[in-house]
C-alpha distance (Angstrom), angle and dihedral (degrees) to the residues before:
residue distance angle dihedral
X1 . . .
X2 3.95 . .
X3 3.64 117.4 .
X4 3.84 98.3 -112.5
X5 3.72 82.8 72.5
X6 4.23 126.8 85.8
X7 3.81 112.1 -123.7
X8 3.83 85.7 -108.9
X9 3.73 105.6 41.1
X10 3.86 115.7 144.3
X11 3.76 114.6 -94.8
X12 3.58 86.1 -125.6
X13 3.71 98.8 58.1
X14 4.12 98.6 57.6
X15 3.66 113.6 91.6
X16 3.42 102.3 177.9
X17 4.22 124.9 55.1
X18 3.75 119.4 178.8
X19 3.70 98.0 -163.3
X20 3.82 142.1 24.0
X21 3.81 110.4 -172.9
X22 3.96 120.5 -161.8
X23 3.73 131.1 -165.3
X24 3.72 112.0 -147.6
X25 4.00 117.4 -158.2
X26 3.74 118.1 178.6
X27 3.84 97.8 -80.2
X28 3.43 97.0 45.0
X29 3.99 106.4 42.7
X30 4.07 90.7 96.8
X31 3.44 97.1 46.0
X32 3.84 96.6 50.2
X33 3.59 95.8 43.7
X34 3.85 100.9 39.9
X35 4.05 91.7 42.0
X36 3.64 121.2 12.0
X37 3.59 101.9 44.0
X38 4.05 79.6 58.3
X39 3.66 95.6 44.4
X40 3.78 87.2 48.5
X41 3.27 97.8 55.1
X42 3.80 98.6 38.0
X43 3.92 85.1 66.3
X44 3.90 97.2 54.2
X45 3.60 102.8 -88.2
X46 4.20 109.1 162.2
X47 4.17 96.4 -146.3
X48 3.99 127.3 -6.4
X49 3.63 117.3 -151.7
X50 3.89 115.7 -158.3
X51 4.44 98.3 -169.0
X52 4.17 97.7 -159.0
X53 3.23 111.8 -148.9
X54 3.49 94.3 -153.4
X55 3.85 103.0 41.4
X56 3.84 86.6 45.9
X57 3.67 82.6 -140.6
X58 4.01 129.5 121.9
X59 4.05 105.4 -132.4
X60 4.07 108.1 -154.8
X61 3.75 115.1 -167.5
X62 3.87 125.7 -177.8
X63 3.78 142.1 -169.9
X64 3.52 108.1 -75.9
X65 3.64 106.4 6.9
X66 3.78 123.1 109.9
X67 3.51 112.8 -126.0
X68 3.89 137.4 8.5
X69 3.89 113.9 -87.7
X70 4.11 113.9 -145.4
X71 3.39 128.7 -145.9
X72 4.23 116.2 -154.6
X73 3.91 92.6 175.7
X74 3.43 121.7 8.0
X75 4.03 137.6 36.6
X76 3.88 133.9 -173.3
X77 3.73 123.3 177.4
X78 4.09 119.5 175.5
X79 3.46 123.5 163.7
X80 3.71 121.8 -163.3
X81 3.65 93.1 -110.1
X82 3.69 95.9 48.3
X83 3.64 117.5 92.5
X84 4.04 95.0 -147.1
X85 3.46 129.8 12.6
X86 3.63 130.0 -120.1
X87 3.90 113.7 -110.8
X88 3.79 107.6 -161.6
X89 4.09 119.9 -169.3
X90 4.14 101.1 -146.0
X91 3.88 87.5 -161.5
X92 3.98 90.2 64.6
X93 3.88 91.4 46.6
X94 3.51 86.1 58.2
X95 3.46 116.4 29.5
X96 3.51 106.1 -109.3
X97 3.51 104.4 104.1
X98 3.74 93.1 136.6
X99 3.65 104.0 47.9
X100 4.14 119.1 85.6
X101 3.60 110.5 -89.7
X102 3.97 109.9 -116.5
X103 4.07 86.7 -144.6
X104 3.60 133.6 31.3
X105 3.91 94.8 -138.4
């Protein structure tokens, strides 16, 4: 939640979200990618990330960009009013630390 909100402000009051984050299992990989990343980003959100299950990838989508980009190893998200970004290691979220990364991102 951004800063310029209290820990327990009502859902209803914050107008601006900077990230939705989705986990995708088997039976719900179309659905989140073909209508809640949309949905998400209809309403404002800054960056969706679908995490697959299956892929073992983490898909980001943004406004105005065409198609999800995934990430197999390696994940940095910063927004402006964030004073350090988050670095996330994909192989650890899933697991598979010790096999060879498919991608370098």
């Amino acid at each position: 939640m951004p800063a310029r909100y209290q820990d327990r402000s009502p859902w209803r009051q914050i107008d601006e979200w900077w990230l939705a984050v989705e986990v995708s299992g088997r039976d719900s990989r179309v659905y989140d990618r073909d209508f809640k990343r949309e949905a998400y980003l209809r309403l404002g959100v800054q960056e969706v990330w679908r995490v697959d299950l299956q892929d073992r990838r983490i898909y980001v989508s943004r406004p105005r960009e065409p198609a999800e980009i995934a990430y197999a190893v390696r994940l940095v998200w910063h927004p402006v009013a964030m004073p350090e970004p988050l670095v996330l290691d994909a192989r650890v979220v899933f697991g598979t630390s010790g096999e060879t990364p498919v991608d370098s991102e």
